[in-house]
C-alpha positions in Angstrom: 17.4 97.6 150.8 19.9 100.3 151.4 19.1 102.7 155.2 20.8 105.9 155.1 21.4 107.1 158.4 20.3 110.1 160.1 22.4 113.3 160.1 22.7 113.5 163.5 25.7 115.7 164.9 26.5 117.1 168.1 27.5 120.6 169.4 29.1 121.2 172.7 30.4 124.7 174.4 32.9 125.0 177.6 34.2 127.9 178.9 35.8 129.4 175.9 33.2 132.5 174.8 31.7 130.8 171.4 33.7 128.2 170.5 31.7 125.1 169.5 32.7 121.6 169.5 31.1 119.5 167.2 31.1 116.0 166.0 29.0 113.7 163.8 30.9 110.8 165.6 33.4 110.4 162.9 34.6 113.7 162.5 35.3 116.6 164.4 35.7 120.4 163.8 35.1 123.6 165.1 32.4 126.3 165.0 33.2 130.0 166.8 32.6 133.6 166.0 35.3 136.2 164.9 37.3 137.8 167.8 34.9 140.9 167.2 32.3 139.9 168.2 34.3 138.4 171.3 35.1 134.6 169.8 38.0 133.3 169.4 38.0 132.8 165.9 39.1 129.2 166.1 36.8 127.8 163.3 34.2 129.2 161.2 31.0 131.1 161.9 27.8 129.5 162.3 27.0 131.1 158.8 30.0 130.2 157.3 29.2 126.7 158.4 25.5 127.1 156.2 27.2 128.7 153.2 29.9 125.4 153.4 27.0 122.7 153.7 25.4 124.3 150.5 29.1 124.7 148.6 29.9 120.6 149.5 26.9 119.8 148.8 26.9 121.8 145.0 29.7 120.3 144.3 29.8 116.5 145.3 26.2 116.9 143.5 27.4 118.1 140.5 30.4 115.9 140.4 28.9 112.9 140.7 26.1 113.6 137.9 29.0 114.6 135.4 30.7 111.5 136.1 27.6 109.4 135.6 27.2 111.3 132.5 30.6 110.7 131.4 30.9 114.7 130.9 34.2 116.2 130.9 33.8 118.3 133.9 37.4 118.8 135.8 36.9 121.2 138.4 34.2 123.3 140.1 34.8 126.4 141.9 31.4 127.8 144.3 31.4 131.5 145.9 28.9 131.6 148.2 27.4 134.6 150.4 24.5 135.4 152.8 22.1 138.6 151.9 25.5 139.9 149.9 23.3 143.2 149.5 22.7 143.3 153.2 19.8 141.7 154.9 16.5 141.6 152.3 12.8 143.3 153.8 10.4 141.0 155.4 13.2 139.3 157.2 13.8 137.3 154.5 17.5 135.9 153.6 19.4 135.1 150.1 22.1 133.2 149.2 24.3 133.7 146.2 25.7 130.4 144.6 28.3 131.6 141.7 29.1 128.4 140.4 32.3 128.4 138.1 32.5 124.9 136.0 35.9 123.6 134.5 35.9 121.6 131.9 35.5 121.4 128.0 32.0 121.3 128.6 29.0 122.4 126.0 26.4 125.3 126.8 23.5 122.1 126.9 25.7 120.2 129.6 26.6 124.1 132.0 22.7 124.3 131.9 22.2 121.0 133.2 24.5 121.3 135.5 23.0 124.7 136.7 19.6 123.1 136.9 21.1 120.0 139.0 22.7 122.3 141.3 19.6 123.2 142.4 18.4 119.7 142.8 21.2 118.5 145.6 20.0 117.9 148.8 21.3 120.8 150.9 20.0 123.3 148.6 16.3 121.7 148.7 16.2 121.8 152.6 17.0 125.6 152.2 14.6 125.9 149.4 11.9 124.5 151.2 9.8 124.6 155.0 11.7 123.7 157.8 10.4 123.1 160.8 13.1 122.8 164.0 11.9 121.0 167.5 13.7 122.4 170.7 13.5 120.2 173.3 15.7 120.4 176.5 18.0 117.4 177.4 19.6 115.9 180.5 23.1 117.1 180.8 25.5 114.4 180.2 
């Protein structure tokens, strides 16, 4: 029996205004805000970082079905944007997801491929209720 591990990742701030450290204990990147809104603009937004989860997770989803498929899928180009038409009533948000496949492939195999996009993990944790638990740590 297979165990996947937990996504488990960590964020950490010092005295730079909004720039994020974070690791998943392998890697390590950057989060921060544009200078105008007083970051540095050393790494990404926080919503750039969303838009990013969702456009791996598209296309290592997508990938990976064509090639179990044998399809001849050579390339796949995402644009992703939050509320592109500004912010929708009721609070809610939207995402875009323009998906642009490369490949020789037939109108029956883009269709499936649109439907699986829907299906990868990312996109079904946005799609559905989350729940988030705040509890407050010992500094370490």
């Amino acid at each position: 029996m297979t165990t996947t591990a937990i996504p488990l990742v960590h964020a950490s701030i010092g005295t730079i205004p909004y720039t994020v450290n974070l690791s998943d204990g392998r890697h390590q990147w950057l989060g921060d805000e544009p200078t105008e809104l007083g970051g540095a603009d050393a790494g990404p937004s926080p919503m750039h970082l969303l838009l990013s989860s969702l456009g791996a997770c598209t296309a290592a989803t997508l990938t990976m079905y064509a090639q179990r498929k044998q399809w001849p899928l050579t390339g796949i180009n995402i644009v992703l944007a939050l509320n592109p038409d500004g912010v929708p009533a009721a609070g809610q948000s939207l995402i875009s997801r323009d998906i642009s496949l490369l490949g020789e492939l037939s109108v029956e195999q883009q269709q499936r491929l649109l439907q699986i996009a829907n299906a990868c993990p990312v996109h079904k944790i946005l799609t559905g209720n989350i729940a988030i638990t705040s509890t407050l740590a010992q500094p370490l």
